[in-house]
MMTF fields as JSON, N, C-alpha, C and O atoms, coordinates in Angstrom:
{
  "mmtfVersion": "1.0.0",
  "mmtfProducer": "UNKNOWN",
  "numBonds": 231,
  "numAtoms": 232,
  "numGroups": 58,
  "numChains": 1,
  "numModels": 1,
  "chainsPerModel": [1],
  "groupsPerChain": [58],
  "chainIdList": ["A"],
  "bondAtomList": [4, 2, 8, 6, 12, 10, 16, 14, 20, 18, 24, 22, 28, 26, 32, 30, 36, 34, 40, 38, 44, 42, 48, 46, 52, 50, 56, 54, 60, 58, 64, 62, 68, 66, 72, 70, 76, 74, 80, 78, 84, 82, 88, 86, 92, 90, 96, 94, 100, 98, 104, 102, 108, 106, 112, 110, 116, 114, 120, 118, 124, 122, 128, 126, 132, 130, 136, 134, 140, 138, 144, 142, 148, 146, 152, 150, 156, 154, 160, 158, 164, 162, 168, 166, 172, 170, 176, 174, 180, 178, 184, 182, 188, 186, 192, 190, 196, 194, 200, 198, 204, 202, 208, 206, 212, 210, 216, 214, 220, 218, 224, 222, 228, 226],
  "bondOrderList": [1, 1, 1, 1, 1, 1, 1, 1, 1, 1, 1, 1, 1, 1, 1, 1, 1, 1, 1, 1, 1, 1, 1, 1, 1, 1, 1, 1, 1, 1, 1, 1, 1, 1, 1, 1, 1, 1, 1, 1, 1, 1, 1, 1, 1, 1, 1, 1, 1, 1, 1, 1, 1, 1, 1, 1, 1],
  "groupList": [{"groupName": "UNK", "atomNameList": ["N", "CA", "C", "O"], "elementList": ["N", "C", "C", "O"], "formalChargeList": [0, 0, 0, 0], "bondAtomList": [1, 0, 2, 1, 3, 2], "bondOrderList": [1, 1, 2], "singleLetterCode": "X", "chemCompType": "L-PEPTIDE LINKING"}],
  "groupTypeList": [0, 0, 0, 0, 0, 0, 0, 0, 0, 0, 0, 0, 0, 0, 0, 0, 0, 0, 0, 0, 0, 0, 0, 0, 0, 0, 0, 0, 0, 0, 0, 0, 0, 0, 0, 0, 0, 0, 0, 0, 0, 0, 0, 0, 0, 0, 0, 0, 0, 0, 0, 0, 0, 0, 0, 0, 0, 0],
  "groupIdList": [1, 2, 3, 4, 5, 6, 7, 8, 9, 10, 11, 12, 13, 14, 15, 16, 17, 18, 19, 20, 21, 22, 23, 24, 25, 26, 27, 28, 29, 30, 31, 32, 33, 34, 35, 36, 37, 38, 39, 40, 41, 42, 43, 44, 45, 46, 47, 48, 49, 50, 51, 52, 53, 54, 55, 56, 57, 58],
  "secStructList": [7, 5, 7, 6, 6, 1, 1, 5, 7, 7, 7, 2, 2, 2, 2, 2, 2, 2, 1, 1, 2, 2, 2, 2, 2, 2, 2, 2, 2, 2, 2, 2, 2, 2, 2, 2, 2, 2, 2, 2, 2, 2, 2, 2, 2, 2, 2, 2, 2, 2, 2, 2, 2, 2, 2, 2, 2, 7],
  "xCoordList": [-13.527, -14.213, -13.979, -12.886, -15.099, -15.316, -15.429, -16.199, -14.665, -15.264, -16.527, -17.117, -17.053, -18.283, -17.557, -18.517, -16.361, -16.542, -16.192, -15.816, -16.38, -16.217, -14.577, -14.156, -13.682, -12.174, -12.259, -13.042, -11.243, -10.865, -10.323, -9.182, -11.078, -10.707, -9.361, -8.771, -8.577, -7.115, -6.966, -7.794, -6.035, -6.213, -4.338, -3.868, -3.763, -2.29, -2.577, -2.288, -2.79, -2.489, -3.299, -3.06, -4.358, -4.769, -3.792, -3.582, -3.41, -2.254, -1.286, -1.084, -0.727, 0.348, 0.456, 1.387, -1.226, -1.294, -1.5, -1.315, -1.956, -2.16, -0.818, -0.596, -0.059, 1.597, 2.699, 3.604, 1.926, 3.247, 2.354, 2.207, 1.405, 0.856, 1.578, 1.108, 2.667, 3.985, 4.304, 4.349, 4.573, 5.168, 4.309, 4.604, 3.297, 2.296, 2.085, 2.139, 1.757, 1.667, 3.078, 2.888, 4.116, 5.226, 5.318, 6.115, 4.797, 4.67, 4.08, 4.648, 2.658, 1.446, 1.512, 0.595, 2.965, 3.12, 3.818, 3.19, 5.116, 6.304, 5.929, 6.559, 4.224, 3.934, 2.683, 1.975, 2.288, 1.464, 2.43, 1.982, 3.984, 4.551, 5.317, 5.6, 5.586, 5.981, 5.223, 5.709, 3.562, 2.447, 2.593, 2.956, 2.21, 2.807, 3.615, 3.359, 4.731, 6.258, 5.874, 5.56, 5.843, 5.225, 4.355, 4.535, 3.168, 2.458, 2.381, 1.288, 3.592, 4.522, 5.131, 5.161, 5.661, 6.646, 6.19, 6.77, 4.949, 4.052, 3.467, 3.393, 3.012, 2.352, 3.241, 2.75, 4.541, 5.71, 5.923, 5.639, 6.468, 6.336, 5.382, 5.515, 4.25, 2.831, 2.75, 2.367, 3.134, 3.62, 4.359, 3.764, 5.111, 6.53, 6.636, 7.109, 5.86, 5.534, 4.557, 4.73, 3.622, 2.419, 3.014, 2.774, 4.07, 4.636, 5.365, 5.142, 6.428, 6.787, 5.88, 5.887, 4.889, 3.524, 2.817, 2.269, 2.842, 1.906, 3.743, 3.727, 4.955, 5.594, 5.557, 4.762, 5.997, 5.791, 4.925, 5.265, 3.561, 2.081, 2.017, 1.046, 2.529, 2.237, 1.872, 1.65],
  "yCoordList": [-9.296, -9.143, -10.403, -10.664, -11.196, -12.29, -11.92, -11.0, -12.599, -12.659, -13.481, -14.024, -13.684, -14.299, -15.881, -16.651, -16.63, -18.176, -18.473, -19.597, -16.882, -17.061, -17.02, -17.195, -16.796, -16.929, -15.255, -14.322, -15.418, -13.898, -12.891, -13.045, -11.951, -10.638, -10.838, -11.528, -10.583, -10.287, -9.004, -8.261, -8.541, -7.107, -6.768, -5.746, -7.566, -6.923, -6.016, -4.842, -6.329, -5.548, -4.245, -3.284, -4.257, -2.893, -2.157, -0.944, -2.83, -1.882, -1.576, -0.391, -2.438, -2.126, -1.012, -0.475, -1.02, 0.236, 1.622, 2.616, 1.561, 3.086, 3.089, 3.862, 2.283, 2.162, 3.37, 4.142, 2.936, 2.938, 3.84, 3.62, 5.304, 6.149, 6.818, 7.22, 7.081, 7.895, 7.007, 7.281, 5.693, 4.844, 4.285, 4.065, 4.199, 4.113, 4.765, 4.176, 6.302, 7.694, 7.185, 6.881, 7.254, 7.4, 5.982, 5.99, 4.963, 3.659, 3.747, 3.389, 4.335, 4.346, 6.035, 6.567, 6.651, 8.005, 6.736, 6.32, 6.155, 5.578, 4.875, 4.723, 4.034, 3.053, 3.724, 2.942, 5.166, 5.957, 6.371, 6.94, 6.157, 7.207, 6.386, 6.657, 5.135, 4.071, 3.536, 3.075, 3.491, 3.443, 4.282, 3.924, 5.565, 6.313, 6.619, 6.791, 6.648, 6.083, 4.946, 5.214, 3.553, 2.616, 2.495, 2.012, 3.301, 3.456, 4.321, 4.364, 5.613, 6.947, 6.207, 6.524, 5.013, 4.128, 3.383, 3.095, 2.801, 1.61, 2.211, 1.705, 3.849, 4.414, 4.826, 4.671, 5.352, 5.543, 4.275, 4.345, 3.242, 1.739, 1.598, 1.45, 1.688, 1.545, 2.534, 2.384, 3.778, 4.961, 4.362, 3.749, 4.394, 3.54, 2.887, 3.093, 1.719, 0.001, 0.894, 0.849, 1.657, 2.194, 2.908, 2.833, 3.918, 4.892, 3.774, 3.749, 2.859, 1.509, 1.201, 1.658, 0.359, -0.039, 0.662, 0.166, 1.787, 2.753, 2.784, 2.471, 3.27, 3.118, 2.145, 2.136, 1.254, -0.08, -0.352, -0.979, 0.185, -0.412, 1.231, 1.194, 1.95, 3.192, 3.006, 3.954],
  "zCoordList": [28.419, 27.135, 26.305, 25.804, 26.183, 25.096, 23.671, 23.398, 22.565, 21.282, 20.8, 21.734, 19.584, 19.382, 19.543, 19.587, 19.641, 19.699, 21.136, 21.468, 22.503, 24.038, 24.267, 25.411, 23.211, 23.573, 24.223, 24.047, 24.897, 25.243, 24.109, 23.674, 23.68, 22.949, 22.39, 23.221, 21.402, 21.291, 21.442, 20.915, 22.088, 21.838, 21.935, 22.435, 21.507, 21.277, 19.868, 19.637, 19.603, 18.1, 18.191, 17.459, 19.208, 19.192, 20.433, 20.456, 21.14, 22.037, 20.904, 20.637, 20.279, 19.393, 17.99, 17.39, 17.852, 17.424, 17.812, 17.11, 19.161, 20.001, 20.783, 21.715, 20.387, 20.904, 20.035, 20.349, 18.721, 17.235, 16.552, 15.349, 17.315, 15.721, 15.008, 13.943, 15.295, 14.52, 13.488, 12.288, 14.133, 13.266, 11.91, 10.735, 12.589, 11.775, 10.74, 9.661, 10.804, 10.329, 8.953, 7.775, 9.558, 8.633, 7.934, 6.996, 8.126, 7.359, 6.111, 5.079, 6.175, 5.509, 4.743, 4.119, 5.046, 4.139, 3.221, 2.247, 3.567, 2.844, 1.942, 0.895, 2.368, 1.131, 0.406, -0.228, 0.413, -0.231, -1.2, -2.196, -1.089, -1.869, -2.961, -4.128, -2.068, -3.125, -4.001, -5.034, -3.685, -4.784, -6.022, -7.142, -5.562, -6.373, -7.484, -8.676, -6.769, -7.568, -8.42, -9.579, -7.98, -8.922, -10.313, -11.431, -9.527, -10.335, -11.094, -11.659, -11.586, -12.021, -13.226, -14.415, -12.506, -13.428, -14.128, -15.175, -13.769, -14.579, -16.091, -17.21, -15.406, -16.441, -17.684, -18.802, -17.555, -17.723, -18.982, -20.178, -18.278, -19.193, -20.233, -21.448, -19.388, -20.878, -21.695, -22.855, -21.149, -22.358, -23.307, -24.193, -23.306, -23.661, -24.8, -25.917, -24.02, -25.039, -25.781, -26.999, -25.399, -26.939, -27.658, -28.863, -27.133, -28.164, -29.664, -30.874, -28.581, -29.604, -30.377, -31.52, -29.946, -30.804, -31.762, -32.746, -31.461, -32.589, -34.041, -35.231, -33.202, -34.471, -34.904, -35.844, -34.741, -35.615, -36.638, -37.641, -36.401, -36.662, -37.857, -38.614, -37.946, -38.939, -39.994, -40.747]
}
């Protein structure tokens, strides 16, 4: 199997993913959850700094 510039296909990375779907699976939970979290905390912060801001500004 050729690609479009005639090199041969790569195809490690698709073995390496029908290798690792567990791993995979539990990668892409760990950084769904750390988004999350992050973004829990970000909102958290900008709460925060506005609650500050509005006292100040009364």
């Amino acid at each position: 199997m050729r690609g479009a510039s005639g090199h041969p296909a790569r195809r490690a990375s698709v073995r390496g993913r029908l290798a690792l779907p567990c791993a995979d699976k539990q990668l892409i939970a760990e950084l769904t959850n750390l988004d999350k979290t992050l973004t829990n905390y970000g909102l958290g912060q900008f709460k925060r700094m506005a609650e500050e801001f509005a006292g100040q500004h009364v």
